[in-house]
C-alpha positions in Angstrom: 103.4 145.3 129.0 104.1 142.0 127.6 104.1 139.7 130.8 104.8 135.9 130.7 106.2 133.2 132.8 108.9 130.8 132.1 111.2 127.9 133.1 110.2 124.2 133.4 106.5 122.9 133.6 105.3 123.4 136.9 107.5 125.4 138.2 108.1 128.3 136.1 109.0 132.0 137.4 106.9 135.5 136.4 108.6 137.5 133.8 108.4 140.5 131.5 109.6 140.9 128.0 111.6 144.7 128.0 110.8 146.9 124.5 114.2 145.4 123.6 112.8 141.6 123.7 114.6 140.7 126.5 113.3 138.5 129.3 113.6 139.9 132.5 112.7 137.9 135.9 109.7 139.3 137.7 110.4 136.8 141.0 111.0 139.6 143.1 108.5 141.6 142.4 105.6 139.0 142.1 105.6 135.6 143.3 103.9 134.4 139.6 101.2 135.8 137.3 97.9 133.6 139.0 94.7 134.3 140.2 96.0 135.2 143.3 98.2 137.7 142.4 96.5 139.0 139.7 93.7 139.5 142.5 96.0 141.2 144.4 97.5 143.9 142.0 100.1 142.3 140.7 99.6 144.3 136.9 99.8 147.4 138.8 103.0 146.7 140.6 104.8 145.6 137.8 104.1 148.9 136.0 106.0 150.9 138.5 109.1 148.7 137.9 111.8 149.8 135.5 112.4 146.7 133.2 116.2 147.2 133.3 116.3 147.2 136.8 115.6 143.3 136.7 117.9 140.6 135.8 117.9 139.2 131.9 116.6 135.6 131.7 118.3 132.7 129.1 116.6 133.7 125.6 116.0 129.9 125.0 114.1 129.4 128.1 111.3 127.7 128.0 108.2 129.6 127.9 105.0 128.3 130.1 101.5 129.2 130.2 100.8 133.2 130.5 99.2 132.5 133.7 98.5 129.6 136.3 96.2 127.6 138.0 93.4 128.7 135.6 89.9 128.1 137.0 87.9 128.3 134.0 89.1 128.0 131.1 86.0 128.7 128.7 85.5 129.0 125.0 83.7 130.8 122.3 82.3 128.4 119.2 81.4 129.6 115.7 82.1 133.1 116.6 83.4 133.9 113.2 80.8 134.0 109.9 83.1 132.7 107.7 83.8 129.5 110.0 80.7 128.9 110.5 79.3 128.8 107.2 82.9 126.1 106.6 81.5 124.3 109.2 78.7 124.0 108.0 76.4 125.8 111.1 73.9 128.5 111.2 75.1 132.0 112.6 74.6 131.9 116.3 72.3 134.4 117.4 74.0 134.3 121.1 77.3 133.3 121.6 77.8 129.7 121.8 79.7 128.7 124.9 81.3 125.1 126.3 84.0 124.6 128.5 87.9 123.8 128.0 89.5 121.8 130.8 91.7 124.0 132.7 94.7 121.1 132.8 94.6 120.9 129.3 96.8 124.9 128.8 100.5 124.2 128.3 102.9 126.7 127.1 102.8 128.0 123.7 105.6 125.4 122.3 104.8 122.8 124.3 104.1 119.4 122.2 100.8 118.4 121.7 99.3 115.1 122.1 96.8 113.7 119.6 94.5 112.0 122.3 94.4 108.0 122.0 91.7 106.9 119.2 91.8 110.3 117.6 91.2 110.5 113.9 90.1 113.8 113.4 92.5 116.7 115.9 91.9 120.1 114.4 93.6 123.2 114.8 92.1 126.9 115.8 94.3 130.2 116.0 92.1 132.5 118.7 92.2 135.4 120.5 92.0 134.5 124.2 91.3 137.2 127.2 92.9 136.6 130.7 90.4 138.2 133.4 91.7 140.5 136.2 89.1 141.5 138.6 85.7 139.3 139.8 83.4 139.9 137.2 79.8 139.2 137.7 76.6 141.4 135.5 78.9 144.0 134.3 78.1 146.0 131.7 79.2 145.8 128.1 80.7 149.3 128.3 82.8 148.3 131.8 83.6 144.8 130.4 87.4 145.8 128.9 88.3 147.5 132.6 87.6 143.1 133.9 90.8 142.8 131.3 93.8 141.9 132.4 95.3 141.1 129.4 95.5 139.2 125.7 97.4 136.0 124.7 96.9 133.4 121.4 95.6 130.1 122.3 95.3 127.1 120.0 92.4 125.9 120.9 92.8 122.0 119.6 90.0 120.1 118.9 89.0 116.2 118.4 86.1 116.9 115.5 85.2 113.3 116.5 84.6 113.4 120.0 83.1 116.9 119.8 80.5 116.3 117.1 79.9 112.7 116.6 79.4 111.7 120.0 77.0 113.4 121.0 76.1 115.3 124.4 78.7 118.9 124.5 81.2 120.0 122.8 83.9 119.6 125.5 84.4 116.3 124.8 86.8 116.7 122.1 88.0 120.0 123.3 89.9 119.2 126.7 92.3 116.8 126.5 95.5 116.8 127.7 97.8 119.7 125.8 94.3 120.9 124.5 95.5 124.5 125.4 98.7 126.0 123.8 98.2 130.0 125.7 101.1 132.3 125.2 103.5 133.7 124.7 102.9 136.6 126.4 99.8 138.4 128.7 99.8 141.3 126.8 97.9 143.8 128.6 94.9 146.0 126.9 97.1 149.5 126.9 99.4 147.5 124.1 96.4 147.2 121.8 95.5 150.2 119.8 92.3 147.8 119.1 91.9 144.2 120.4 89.1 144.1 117.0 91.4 144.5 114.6 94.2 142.2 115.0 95.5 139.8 112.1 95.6 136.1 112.7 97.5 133.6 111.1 97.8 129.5 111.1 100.4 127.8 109.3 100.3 123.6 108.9 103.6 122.4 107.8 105.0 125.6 106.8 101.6 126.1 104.7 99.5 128.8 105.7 95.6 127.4 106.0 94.2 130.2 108.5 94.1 133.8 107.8 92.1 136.0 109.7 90.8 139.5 111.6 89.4 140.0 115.0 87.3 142.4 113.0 84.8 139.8 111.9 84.1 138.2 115.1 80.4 137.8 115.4 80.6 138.9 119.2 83.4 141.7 120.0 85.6 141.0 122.9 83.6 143.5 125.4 80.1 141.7 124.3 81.8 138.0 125.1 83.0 139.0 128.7 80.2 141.3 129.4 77.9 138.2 128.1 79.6 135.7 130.2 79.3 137.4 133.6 75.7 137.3 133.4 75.4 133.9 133.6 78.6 132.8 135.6 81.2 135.1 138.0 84.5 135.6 135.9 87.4 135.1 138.2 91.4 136.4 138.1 93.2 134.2 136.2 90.0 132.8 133.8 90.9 132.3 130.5 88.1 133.0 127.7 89.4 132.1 124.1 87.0 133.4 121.7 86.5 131.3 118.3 88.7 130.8 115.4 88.7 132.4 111.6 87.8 130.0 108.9 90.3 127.4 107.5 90.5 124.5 110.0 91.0 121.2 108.8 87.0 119.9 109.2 86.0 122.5 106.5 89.1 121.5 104.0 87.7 119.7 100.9 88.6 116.9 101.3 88.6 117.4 105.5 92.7 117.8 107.0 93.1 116.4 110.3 96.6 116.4 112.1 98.7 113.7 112.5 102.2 112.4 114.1 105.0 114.5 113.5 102.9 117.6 111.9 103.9 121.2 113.1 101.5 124.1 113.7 102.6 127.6 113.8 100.4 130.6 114.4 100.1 134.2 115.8 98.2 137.0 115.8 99.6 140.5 115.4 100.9 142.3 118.6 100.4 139.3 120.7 103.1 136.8 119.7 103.5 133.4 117.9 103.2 129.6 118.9 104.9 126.6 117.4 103.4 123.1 118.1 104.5 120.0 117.2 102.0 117.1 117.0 102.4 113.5 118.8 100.5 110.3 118.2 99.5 109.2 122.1 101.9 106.7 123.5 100.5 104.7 126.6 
């Protein structure tokens, strides 16, 4: 299934996108896609609902955030070779993990703000996993069942206040309209193989990111199974997990983004984003 949730910000309503890429309106059978309904089997009821039986939504809706009120939001660096030899960084031997401010996800074509005193906001195309279930020590073999589904996230960086200022990375990771997550949740039955989906990033109608899930350092099992045995994965966390090479801090000369500039990216099976860039206006 291809779930999603749309209307205006803050108050959008659950939906599903039907084989024939209509938007149907999930309000009556879930109350949203969240933590607490995802907790409380909220993927498994929709299954057993015929899309048609569900009234078509506007196609130019606005599409929100795949799910809300996020409680960790947390983030995979350098888990691609080629981005971080770009970058400059030795292969991490363990993934490398820092925190994304849960307020900072807005829907997939939301604008994004380049925070106030930024030089140097970055783009990232990733693969982000929604959890479904509590996870806490699970096993690397179990770690797809904790699943609930797949979305692209931008994850937008401020190079500056992530590597010059020193202390962790979240500095110039979680601003506000850090997040871009969506279109859709796309659950794991969708994906013949969640590591070995093409990625894309286009700047301006240039393409400057071109990728695989395929040469992730850490596979998508390894990252979740990883994660839980430090810190309990809840319903409704969001784990975006590193970006293929060809961001702007590893262009020669370095690209960084700037008013009016327009991001568009995807990755195969799981949708496409378009962002346009603002300069912060207090």
């Amino acid at each position: 299934m291809k779930l999603l949730r749309f209307g205006a910000a803050g108050a959008e309503k659950p939906g599903l996108l039907d084989k024939d890429g209509t938007i149907r309106d999930l309000s009556g059978v879930v109350s949203d896609i969240s933590p607490e309904t995802l907790k409380d089997g909220a993927i498994d009821k929709i299954a057993k609902v015929d899309p048609a039986s569900l009234p078509a939504v506007d196609p130019g809706v606005r599409i929100g955030p795949v799910v809300s009120r996020t409680g960790n939001f947390i983030a995979v660096g350098l888990n691609y070779v080629d981005h971080a030899i770009e970058t400059n960084s030795p292969i991490p031997a363990e993934p490398i993990l820092f925190n994304k401010t849960p307020n900072c996800i807005i829907g997939p074509n939301d604008p994004v703000t380049i925070p106030k005193g930024s030089q140097k906001t970055d783009w990232e195309v990733e693969l982000a996993i929604v959890i479904g279930k509590t996870a806490l020590y699970v096993s690397e073999a179990d770690a797809l069942s904790y699943v609930a589904g797949f979305a692209v996230c931008d994850d937008v960086s401020e190079r500056a206040f992530q590597t010059e200022r020193g202390g962790q990375w979240m500095k110039g990771k979680g601003s506000p309209t850090f997040g871009p997550l969506g279109p859709w949740l796309v659950t794991p039955d969708e994906i013949a193989d969640v590591q070995n989906l093409d990625m894309f990033l286009d700047l301006n109608g240039k393409r400057v990111q071109t990728g695989n899930t395929k040469t992730m350092i850490f596979g998508v099992a390894h990252i979740v199974s990883y994660i839980s045995q430090f810190l309990q994965l809840d319903p409704g966390d969001v784990i975006t997990t590193g970006t293929p090479p060809g961001v702007g801090m590893g262009m020669k000369p370095p690209v960084f983004l700037k008013d009016g500039d327009v991001v568009r990216l995807g990755i195969a099976g799981l949708g496409e984003q378009t962002q346009t860039f603002h300069a912060y206006k207090g």
